[in-house]
C-alpha positions in Angstrom: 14.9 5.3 7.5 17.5 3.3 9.4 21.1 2.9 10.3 22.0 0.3 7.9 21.5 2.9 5.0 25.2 4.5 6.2 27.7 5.6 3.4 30.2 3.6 5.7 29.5 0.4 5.0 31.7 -1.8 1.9 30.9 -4.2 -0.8 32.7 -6.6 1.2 29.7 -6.8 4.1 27.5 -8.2 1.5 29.1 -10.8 0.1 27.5 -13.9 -0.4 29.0 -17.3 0.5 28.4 -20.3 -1.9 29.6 -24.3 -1.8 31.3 -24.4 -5.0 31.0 -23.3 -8.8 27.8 -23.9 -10.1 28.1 -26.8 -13.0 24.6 -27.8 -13.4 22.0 -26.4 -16.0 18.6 -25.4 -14.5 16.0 -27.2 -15.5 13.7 -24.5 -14.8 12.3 -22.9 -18.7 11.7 -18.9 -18.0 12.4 -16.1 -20.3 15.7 -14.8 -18.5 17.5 -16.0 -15.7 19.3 -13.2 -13.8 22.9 -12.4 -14.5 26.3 -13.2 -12.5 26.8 -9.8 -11.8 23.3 -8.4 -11.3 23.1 -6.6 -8.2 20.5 -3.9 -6.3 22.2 -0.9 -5.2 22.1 -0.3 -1.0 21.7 3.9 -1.5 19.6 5.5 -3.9 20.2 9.1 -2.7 23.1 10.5 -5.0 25.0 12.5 -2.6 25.6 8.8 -0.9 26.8 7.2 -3.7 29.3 10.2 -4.6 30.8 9.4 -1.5 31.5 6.2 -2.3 33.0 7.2 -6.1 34.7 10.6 -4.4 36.5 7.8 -2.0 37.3 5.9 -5.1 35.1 3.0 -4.0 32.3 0.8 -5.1 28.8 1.6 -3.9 27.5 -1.4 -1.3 24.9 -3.3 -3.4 22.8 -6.7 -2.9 23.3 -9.5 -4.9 20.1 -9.6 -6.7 18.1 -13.0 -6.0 16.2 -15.0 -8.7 16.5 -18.5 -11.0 20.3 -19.3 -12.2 21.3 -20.4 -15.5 23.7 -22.8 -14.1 23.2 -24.1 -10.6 25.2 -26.2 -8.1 23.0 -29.6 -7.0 21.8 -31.9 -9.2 18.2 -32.1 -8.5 18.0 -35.8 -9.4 18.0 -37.4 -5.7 18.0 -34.3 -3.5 16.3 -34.1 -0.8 15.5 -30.2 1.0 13.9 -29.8 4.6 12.0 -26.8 5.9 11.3 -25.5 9.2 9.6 -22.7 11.1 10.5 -21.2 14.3 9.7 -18.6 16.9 5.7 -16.6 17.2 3.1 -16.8 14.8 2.9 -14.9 11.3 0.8 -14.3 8.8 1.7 -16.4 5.8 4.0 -18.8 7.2 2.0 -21.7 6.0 1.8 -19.6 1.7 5.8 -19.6 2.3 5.6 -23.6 3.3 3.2 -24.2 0.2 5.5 -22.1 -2.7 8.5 -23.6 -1.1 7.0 -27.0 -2.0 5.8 -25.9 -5.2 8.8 -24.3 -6.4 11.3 -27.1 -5.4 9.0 -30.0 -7.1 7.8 -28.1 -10.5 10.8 -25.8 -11.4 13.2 -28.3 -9.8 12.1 -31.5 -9.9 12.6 -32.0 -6.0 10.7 -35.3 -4.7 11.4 -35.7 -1.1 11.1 -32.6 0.8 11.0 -32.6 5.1 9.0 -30.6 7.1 10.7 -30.6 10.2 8.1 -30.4 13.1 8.4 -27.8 16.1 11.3 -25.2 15.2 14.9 -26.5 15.3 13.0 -29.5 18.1 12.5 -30.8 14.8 16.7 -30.9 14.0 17.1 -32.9 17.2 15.8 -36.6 16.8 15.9 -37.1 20.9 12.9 -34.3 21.0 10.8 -37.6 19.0 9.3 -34.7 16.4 9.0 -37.1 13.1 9.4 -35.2 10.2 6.6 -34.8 7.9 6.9 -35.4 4.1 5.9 -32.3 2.1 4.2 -32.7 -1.4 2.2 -30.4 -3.7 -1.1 -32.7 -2.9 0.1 -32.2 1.1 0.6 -28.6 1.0 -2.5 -27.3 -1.5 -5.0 -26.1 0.8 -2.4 -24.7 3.6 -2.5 -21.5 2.4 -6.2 -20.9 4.2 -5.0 -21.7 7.3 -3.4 -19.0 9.9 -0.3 -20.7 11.8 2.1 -23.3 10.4 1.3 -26.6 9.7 4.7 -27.6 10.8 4.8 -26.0 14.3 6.8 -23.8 16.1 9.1 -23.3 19.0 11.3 -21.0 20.8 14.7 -21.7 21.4 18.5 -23.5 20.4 19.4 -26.9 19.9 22.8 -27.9 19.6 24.0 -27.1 16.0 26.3 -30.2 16.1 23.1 -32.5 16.8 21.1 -30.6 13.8 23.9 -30.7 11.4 24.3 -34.9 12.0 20.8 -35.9 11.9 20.3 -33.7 8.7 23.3 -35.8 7.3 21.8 -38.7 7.9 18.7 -37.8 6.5 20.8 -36.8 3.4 19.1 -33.5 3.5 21.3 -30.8 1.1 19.3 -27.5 1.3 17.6 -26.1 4.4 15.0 -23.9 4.5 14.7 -21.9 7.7 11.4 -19.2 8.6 12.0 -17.2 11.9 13.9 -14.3 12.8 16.7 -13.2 15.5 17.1 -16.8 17.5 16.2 -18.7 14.3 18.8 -16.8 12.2 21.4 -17.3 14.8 21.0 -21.2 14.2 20.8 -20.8 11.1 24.4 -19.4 10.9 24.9 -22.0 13.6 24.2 -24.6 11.2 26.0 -23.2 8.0 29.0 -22.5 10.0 28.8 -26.6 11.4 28.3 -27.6 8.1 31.5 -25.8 6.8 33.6 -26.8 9.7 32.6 -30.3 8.6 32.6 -29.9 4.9 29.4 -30.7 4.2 27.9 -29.3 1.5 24.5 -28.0 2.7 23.5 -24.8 1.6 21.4 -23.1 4.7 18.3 -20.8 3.6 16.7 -18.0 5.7 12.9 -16.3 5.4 12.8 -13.5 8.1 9.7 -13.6 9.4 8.2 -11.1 11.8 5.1 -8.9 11.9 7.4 -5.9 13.4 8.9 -5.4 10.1 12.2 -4.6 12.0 14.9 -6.5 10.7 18.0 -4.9 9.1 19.0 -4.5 5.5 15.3 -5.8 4.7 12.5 -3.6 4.0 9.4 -5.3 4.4 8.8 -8.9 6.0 6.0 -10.7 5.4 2.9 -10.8 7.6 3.3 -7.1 8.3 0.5 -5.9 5.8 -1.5 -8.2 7.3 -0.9 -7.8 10.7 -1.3 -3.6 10.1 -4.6 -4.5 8.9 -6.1 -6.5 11.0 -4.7 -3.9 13.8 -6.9 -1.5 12.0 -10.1 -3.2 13.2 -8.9 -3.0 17.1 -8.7 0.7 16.0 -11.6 1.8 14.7 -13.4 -0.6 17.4 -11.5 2.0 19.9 -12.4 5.0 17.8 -16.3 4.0 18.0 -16.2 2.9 22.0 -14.0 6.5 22.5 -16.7 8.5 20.5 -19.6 6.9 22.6 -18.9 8.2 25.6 -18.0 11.4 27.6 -14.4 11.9 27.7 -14.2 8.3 25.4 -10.5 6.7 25.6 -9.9 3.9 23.2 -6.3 2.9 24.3 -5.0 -0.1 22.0 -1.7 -2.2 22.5 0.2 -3.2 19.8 2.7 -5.3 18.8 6.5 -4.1 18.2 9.0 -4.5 20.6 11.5 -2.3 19.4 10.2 -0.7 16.5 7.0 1.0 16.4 6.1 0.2 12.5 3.2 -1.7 12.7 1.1 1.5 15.3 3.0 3.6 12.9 1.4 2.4 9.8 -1.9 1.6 11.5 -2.2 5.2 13.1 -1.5 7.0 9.1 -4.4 4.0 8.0 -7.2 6.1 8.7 -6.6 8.8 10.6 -8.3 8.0 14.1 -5.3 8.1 16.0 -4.5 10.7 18.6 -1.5 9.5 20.1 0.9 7.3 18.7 3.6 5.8 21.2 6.4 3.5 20.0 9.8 2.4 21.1 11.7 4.9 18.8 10.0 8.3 20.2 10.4 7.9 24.5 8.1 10.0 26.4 7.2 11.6 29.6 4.2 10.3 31.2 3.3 13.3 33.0 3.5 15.2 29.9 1.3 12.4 27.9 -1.4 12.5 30.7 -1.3 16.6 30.4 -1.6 16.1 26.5 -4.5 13.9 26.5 -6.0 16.1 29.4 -5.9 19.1 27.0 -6.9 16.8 24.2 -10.0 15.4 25.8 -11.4 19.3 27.0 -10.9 20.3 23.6 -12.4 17.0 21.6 -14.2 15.2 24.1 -12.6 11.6 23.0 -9.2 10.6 22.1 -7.3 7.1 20.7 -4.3 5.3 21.6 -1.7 3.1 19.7 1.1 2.3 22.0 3.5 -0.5 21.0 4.5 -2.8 23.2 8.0 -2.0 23.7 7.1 1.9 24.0 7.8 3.4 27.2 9.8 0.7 29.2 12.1 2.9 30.8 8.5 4.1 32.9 8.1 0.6 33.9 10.6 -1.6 36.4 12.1 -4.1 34.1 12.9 -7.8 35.7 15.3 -8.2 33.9 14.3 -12.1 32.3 14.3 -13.6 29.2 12.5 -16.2 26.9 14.1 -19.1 25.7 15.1 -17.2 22.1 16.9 -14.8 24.1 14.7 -11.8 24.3 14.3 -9.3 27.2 10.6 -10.0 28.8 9.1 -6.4 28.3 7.1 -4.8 31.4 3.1 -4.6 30.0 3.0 -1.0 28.8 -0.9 -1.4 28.2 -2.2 -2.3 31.1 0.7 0.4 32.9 -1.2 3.2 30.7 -4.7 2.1 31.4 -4.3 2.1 35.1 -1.9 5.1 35.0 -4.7 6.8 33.2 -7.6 6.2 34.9 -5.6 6.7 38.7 -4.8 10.7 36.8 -8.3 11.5 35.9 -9.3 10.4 39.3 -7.0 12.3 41.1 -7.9 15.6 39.0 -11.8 14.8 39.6 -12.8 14.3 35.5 -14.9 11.5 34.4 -13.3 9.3 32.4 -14.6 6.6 30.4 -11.5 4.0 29.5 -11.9 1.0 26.9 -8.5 -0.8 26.6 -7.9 -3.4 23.7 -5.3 -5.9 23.4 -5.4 -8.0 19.8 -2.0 -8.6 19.9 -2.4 -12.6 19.6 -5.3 -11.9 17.3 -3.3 -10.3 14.7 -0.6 -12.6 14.2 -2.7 -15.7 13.8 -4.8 -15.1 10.9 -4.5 -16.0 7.2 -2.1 -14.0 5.1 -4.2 -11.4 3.1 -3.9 -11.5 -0.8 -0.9 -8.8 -0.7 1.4 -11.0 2.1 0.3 -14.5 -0.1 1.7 -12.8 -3.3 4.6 -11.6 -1.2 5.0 -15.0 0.3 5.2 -16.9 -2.7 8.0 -14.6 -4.6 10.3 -14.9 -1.2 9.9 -18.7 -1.1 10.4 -19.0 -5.0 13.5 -17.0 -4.8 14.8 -19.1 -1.4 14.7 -22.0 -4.0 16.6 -20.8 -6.6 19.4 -19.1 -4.2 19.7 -22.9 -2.4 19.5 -24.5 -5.9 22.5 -22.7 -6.5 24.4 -23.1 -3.9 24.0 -19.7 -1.6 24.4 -20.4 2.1 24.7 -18.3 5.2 22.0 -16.4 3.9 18.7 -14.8 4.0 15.9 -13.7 1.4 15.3 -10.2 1.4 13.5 -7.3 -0.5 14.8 -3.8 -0.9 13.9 -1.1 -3.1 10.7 -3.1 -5.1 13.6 -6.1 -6.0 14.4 -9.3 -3.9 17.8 -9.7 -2.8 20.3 -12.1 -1.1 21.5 -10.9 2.5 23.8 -12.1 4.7 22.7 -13.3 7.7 25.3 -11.1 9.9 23.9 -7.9 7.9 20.5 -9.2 8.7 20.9 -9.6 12.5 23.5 -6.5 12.8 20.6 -3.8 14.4 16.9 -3.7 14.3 15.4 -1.5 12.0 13.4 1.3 13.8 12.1 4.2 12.8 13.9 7.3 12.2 11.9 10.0 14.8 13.1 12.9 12.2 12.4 11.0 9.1 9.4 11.3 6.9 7.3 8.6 8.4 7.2 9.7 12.1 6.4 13.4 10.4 4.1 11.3 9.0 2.5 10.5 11.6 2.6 13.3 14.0 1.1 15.3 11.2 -1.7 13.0 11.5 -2.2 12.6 14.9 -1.7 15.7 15.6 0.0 14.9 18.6 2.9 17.2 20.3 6.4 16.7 18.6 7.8 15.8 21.8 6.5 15.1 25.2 9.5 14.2 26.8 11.4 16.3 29.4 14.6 18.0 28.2 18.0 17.0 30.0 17.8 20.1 32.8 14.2 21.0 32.1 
């Protein structure tokens, strides 16, 4: 399904770092703690793991993540902080609320931070005051869409972070956010080691676009594909009602398509599905859904946001996290549309739906709160023990510890000849390709 499954990769790339040996017995009672050496393979195909063995190698795996029998801080006095960066997510404030949970009941943790407004939070001249998380603080959070610790885009000066969470006497930091936040994060692990402070650094990818590497599914994503859903079938019902209906809906996915992937295979009222990962030819698409609308009389439309940017002029400017400002491939299709059905003299009627802020800002569904709480319980235990440099993942139906320069190596995208896009043009039933051949 993506690049980081390669039979190139070693053992070596997922290596975890850690402070020190771990000297301290958990005071966590469960029925098993997971082993030393427990690991989750990277490959499950055979012929990919014979490579490895034929080369005389070991087969890549993840260290496996979950409680430690022995683990490095003393939980008497420690104090953790937690902060959330970059857009909206479903379940960011669940992931605040077992964080909390896990640190006081299994650990014993008493003064946790909630450090306000993304890494603003890490600089004390922004005049963010930490809050102070408890279980009494954090119980009803979990209702709420959003973060109750607020958000931002963009760096601060690792140095800065690093000396104002030594003199808060903070030890573990737990980081939610993706790309920009896991750069700082790194930023801050690597400040940390340079000074040799012992403060183990936490990631919890977080994005709806389910597109970062080495991890298989974020949270927020199942509930961000079904709340998309509902733009959907809203589409499917205004294209039905009308002669030659269009429902065209924008979603989001900047460079992977997952989320109108998934959403077009819910329920089968997607004609055309148009993501990042499969480029097309506009002339061709506006021929297709010609020949689609004399033979059906309606038609829907997922398009991803970052589909079809090569049609649009790019300006080339960023945000402050670093990312490219995409060209509005919605509205481009609606009016690119409507300008061709003119020009050939066909009645067209053209409802265009953007719930892209709407889907990222509601409550976690019951699926994403479960999820949430087992990827903040195991951030605990891997900064209980002294992990650092490091994010929480989930591969294969096991969570696992990642390294944040695996995690930010590529975007995960979808494969356009593996089983998913079949997936989907099976039910779509749109063409394979509708982009022009080099030469054509």
């Amino acid at each position: 399904i993506m690049s980081s499954s390669s039979p190139t990769l070693s053992q070596s790339a997922f290596s975890i770092e850690t402070l020190g040996e771990c000297v301290v017995p958990s005071p966590m009672s469960v029925a098993q703690f997971v082993e030393p050496d427990a690991h989750v393979l990277l490959h499950s195909n055979l012929a990919d793991i014979r490579q490895y063995l034929e080369r005389g190698e070991e087969p890549p795996a993840f260290e496996l993540a979950g409680p430690r029998q022995m683990i490095y801080f003393n939980p008497h006095g420690l104090r953790c902080g937690i902060v959330t960066c970059g857009g909206l997510c479903p379940g960011l404030n669940d992931v605040i609320r077992a964080l909390v949970l896990s640190l006081h009941h299994h650990y014993g943790v008493q003064t946790i931070y909630g450090f306000r407004y993304g890494y603003e939070g890490l600089n004390p001249t922004c005049g963010h005051e930490p809050l102070m998380l408890t279980p009494q603080a954090v119980e009803h959070i979990g209702d709420l869409g959003g973060t109750i610790l607020g958000t931002s885009r963009g760096p601060q000066e690792p140095a800065v972070m690093v000396s104002y969470l030594e003199q808060l006497g903070v030890s573990i930091l737990f980081t939610i956010g993706v790309d920009g936040t896991l750069r700082g994060t790194q930023a801050i692990s690597q400040e940390a080691a340079r000074r040799g402070m012992p403060l183990s650094v936490i990631g919890i990818p977080k994005t709806i676009d389910n597109d970062i590497s080495f991890i298989q599914q974020s949270f927020g994503f199942v509930t961000a594909a079904s709340e998309a859903l509902t733009a959907i079938e809203s589409a499917h019902v205004e294209a039905v009602g009308a002669r030659n209906g269009v429902g065209l809906v924008k979603l989001m996915g900047r460079e992977s398509g997952f989320i109108a992937a998934y959403t077009s295979l819910a329920d089968s009222l997607v004609n055309f599905c148009l993501v990042p990962e499969s480029p097309f030819d506009l002339d061709l698409f506006l021929e297709a859904l010609r020949q689609r609308l004399e033979l059906r009389g309606h038609a829907v439309i997922a398009v991803a946001e970052g589909a079809g940017q090569e049609l649009i002029q790019a300006a080339g400017e960023r945000d402050a996290s670093g990312n490219a400002k995409f060209g509005d491939i919605g509205l481009f299709l609606r009016d690119q549309i409507r300008a061709h059905f003119k020009r050939l003299g066909v009645e067209l009627n053209l409802k265009y739906i953007d719930p892209s802020y709407m889907i990222r800002s509601v409550p976690a569904n019951a699926y994403d709160s479960a999820f949430c709480l087992m990827l903040a319980h195991n951030a605990a235990h891997a900064g209980m023990s002294g992990r650092t440099n490091m994010v929480v993942g989930s591969w294969r139906g096991e969570f696992t510890h990642v390294p944040i320069s695996l995690a930010t190596s590529a975007r995960r995208k979808i494969d356009p000849h593996g089983w998913l896009w079949e997936s989907v043009l099976a039910s779509t039933g749109q063409p394979r390709t509708m982009r022009l051949e080099s030469g054509e």
